[in-house]
N, C-alpha and C positions, 0 to 999 in steps of 0.2 A: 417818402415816395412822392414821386413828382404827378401831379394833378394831369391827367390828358384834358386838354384843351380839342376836343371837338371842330374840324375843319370847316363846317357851315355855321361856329360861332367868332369866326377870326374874324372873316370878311363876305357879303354876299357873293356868290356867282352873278357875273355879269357876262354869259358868252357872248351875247351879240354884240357888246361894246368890244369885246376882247379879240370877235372875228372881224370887226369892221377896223381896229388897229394894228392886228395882222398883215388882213388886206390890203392896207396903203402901205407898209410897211414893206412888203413883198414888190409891191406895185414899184416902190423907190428904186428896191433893190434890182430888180426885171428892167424898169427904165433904163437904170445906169450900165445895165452889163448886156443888154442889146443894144443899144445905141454904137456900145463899145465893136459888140461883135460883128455890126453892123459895118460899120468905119473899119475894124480891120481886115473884112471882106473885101470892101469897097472904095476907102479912103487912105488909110495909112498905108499903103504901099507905094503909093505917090507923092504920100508927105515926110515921111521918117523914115527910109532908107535910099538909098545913091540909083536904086534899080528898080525901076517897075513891072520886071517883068517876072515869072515863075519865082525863083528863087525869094524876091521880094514880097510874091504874096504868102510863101513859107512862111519866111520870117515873123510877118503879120499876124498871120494867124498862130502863130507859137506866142506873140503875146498876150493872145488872149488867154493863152493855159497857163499864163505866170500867175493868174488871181488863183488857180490852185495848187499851187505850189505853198501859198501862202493859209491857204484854208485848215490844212493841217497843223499848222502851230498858233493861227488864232485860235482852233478850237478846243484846244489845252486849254490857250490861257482864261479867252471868253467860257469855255465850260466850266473852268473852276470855278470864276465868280460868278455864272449865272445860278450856279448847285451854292455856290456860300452866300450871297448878298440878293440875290434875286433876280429873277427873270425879267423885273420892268428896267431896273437899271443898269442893263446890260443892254438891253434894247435900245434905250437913248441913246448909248455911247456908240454903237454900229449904226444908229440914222444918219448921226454926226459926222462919222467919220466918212460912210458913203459917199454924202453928198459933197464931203471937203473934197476929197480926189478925185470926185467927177468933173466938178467946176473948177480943179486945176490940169486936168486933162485939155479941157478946153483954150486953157492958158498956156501951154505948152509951144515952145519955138518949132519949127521945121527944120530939118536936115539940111537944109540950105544955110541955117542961117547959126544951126551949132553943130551943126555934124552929128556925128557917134552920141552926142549927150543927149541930141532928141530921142533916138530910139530906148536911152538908160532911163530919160528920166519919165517916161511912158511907160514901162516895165516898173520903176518904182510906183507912180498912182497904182499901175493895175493891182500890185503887191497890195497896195492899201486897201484898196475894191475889195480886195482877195480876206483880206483879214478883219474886214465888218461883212463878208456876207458868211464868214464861219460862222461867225455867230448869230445871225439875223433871222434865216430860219428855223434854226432847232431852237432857239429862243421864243420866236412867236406860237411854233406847234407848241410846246410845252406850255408856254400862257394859255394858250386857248384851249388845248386840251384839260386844261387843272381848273377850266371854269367851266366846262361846257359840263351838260347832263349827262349823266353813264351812257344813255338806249343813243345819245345822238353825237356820240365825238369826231366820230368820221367826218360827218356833213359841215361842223363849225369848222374842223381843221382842215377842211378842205380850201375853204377861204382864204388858207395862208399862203396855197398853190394858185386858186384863181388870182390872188391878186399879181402873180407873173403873167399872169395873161394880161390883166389889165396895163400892166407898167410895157408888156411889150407891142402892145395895141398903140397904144402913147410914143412911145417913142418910133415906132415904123410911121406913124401918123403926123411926127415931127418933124421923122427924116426921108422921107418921102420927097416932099419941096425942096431939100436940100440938093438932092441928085437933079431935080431938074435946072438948076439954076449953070449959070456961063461957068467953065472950066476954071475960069483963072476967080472967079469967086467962088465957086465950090469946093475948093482946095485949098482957098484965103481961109476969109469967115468963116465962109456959110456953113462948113461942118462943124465949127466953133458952139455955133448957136445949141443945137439940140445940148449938150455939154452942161453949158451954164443955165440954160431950163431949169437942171435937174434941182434948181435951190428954190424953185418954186414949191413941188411936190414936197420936198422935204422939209419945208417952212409948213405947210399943211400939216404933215403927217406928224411933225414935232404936235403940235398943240393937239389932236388928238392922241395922241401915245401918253402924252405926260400926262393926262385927267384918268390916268386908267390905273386900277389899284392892282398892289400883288397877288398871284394868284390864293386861293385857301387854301389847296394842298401846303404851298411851302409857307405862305405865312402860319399855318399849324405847326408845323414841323420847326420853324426858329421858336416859336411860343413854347414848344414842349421840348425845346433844345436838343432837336434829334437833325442837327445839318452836319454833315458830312465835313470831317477834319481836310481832308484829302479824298474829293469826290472822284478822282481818276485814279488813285487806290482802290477805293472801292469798287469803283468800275472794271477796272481790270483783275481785281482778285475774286468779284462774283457777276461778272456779267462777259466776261472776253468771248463767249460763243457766240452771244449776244452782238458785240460790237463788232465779229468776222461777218454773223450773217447780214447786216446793217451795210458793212462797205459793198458785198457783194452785190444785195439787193441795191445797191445806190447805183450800180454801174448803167443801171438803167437811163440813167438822166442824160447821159449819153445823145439818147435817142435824140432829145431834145438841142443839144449843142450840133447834130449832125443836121435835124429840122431845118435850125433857124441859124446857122452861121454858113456851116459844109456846104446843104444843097442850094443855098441865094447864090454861090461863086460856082459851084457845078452847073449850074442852069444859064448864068450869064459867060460863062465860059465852051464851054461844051455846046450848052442847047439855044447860044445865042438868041436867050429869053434880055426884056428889056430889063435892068436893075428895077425900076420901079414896081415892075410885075412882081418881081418876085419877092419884095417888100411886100407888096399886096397878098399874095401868097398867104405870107406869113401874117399877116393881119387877119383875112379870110380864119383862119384854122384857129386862132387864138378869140378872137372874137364867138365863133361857136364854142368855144371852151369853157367858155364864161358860164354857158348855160349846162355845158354836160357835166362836168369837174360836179358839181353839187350835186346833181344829180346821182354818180358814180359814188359822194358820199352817202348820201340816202342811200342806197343800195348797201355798199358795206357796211352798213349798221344792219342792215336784214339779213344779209347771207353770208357775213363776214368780211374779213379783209383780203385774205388768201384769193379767194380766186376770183377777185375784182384786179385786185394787184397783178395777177397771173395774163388773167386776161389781156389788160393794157401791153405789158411784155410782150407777149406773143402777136398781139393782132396789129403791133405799129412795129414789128418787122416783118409782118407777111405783106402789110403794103407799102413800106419803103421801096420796092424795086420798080414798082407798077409807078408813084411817085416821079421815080427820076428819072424814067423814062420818059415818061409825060412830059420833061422839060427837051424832049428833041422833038417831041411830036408836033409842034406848034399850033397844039387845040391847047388854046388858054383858057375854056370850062372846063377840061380833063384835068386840068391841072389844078384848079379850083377844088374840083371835085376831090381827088385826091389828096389835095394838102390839107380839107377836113377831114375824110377818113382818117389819114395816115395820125393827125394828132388829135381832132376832137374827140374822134370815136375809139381812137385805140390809145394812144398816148397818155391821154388826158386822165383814162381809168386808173391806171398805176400813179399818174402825179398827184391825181385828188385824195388816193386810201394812203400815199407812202407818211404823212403824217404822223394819222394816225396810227397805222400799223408798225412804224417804226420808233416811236413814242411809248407805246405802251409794251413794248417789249421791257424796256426798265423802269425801275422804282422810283419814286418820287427823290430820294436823295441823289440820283447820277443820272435822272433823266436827263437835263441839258448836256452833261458831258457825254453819254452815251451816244444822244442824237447826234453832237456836232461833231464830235472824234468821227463815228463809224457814216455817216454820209458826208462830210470832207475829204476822207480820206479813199470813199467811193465815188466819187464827186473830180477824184484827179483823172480819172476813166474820160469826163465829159469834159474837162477843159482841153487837154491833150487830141483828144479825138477828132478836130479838123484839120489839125497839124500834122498828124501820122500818115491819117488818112489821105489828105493829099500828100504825103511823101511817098504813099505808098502807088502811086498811078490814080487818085478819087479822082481828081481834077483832067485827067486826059478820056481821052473818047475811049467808052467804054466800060469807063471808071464807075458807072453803077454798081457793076457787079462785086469792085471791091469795096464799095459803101456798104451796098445791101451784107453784104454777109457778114462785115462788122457790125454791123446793128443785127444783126442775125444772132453771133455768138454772142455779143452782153447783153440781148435778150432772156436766151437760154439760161446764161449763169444767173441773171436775174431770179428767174423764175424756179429754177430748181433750188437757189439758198431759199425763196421765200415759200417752199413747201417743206424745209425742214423749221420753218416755226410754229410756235404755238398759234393758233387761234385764239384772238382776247377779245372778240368784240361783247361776249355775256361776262367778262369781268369786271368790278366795280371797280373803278377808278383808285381808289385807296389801296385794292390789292395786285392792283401791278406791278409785277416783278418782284412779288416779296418771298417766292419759295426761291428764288434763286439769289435775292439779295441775303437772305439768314445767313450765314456761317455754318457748318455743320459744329455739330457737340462736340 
């Protein structure tokens, strides 16, 4: 019979080292994919296709949904080895790979100067983008929830969402000066610059990530030889209801790509808001985030996950409409005002508990595959979603009302998968997901 090895004798907990490598972590990840969705709002419609106008800003924004096209088959691959080899070295390799496609996005020709291969080879980085961020959060939530203390998992894993705020705070704050600079440099360089930044942060975040040990749940579990042959076998033969309600609950993120990509071209389009505002905007709401997201965790640790999660859902579509309309109003505090509502107060509540709430649905042996399969694959909802919706009229006058009720319905679905789950916030870390990972007799 084989010895149990005790998980607080593998390795200590270290959650605050393991939220604060989260956090930069996320922060990279957030940097790199606003900057991006920033530039495709605002800049690659001028630089990488033949047409500036409507049609070209389609286009634009459908490349930003190519990074999830690709989310789904890194999070195969990244979950198998993050469930066989470990959660920290799987992390390393999506820091890497981020920051390499970032800083050669940067490097990319114009349409002018290769045609048709600018817009392919901009669709290929984003694909790469696309396949280190499969794996980069449900990687971090799972590190940090496997270190954190049973009564406080929500509030450490929420650090792994704050730190998209931080990374989108950073890069609006990068590329802000960008838009105000002379045309024929702003569409040279200067949108270059924010781009090859991103090897700053990820030069930081390297050297904090790598001093940070495996978590104790899985270092217990390689010790006592209990990892998982085929973690997405196991995953889908005791946890698939598990991994439905995960995409459904993810379509929420949504809200977020409709936030800070959809409404900066709605506003500047439609409500004839300056670009830079509405950057600002988006700083404004992210910036209060920072403080309410931990907070919303503290919270789901007292009252659970469910209707902290519910709540966010519901109350950043009931102010989405109020929101976009504010950008014809031309009260630039109204609009302030509502772009903290809309994500501090409502948004933020569902991004800071989805961590943890979606985490501890599975077991220590297909957590990582479980997170990254079932929020990738709910995660194609949010990339997709400034692309439809402007196909569908978002972007002409009056176009709120088809914003607002798409964030309306993947609210709703949202929040009705996440009232058919279990509440886990009184179970101990060790027995999550174990009545459903057994096998019956």
């Amino acid at each position: 019979m084989t010895e149990t090895v005790p998980a607080d004798k593998v390795h200590t907990k270290t959650p605050k080292k393991a939220a604060a490598a989260s956090f930069m972590g996320s922060a990279v990840e957030y940097y790199d994919f606003f900057i991006f969705g920033s530039a495709a709002a605002l800049i690659f419609p001028y630089v990488f296709f033949p047409d500036s106008g409507t049609q070209a800003s389609i286009m634009s924004l459908a490349t930003f949904g190519f990074a999830y096209v690709a989310r789904p088959v890194g999070a195969v691959v990244l979950g198998h080895f993050g469930d066989r080899v470990g959660r920290q070295k799987v992390l390393m390799f999506t820091l890497v790979l981020m920051g390499a496609s970032t800083f050669l996005i940067g490097c990319l020709p114009s349409f002018d100067v290769i045609g048709w291969w600018a817009p392919a080879l901009l669709v290929l980085c984003r694909l790469m983008q696309g396949l280190s961020a499969a794996g980069e959060q449900a990687g971090a939530s799972s590190l940090t929830l496997e270190h954190a203390p049973d009564n406080r998992r929500s509030f450490f894993t929420s650090w792994t969402l704050t730190g998209t705020q931080g990374g989108q705070i950073l890069a609006a704050l990068v590329f802000i000066p960008v838009l105000a600079l002379p045309d024929e440099i702003k569409y040279g360089i200067g949108w270059r610059i924010p781009f090859w930044l991103s090897a700053v942060v990820v030069v930081v975040t390297y050297f904090i990530r790598r001093s940070l040990h495996e978590t104790p749940t899985f270092a217990a579990a390689k010790a006592n030889n209990e990892i998982s042959r085929l973690p997405v076998g196991d995953l889908l033969a005791h946890h698939w209801r598990d991994v439905l309600r995960v995409i459904c609950c993810a379509f929420i993120a949504a809200v977020s790509t409709v936030y800070g990509t959809l409404a900066i071209k709605y506003g500047t389009e439609v409500g004839d808001v300056d670009a830079s505002i509405t950057l600002w905007l988006v700083v404004a709401g992210n910036v209060v985030a920072l403080g309410t997201q931990p907070l919303f965790g503290m919270l789901a640790d007292r009252i659970g996950r469910k209707p902290v999660f519910i709540y966010g859902a519901l109350s950043s579509a009931a102010v989405m409409p109020f929101y976009l309309l504010s950008m014809e109003s031309g009260n630039t505090l109204l609009q302030f005002a509502l772009s903290v509502a809309v994500f501090s107060c409502g948004y933020a509540a569902a991004n800071a508990v989805w961590p943890s709430f979606y985490a501890e649905m599975f077991s220590a042996k297909v957590r990582f595959s479980g997170l990254a399969i079932g929020t990738q694959l709910g995660f194609l909802m949010a990339g997709f979603a400034p692309s439809i919706v402007a196909a569908l009229g978002g972007l002409e006058p009056g176009g709120w009302v088809v914003i607002s009720l798409f964030t309306a319905a993947i609210s709703i679905i949202a929040s009705v998968s996440a009232l058919t789950a279990k509440e886990t916030y009184r179970t101990p870390t060790a027995e999550l997901g174990m009545a459903r990972s057994t096998p019956k007799a």
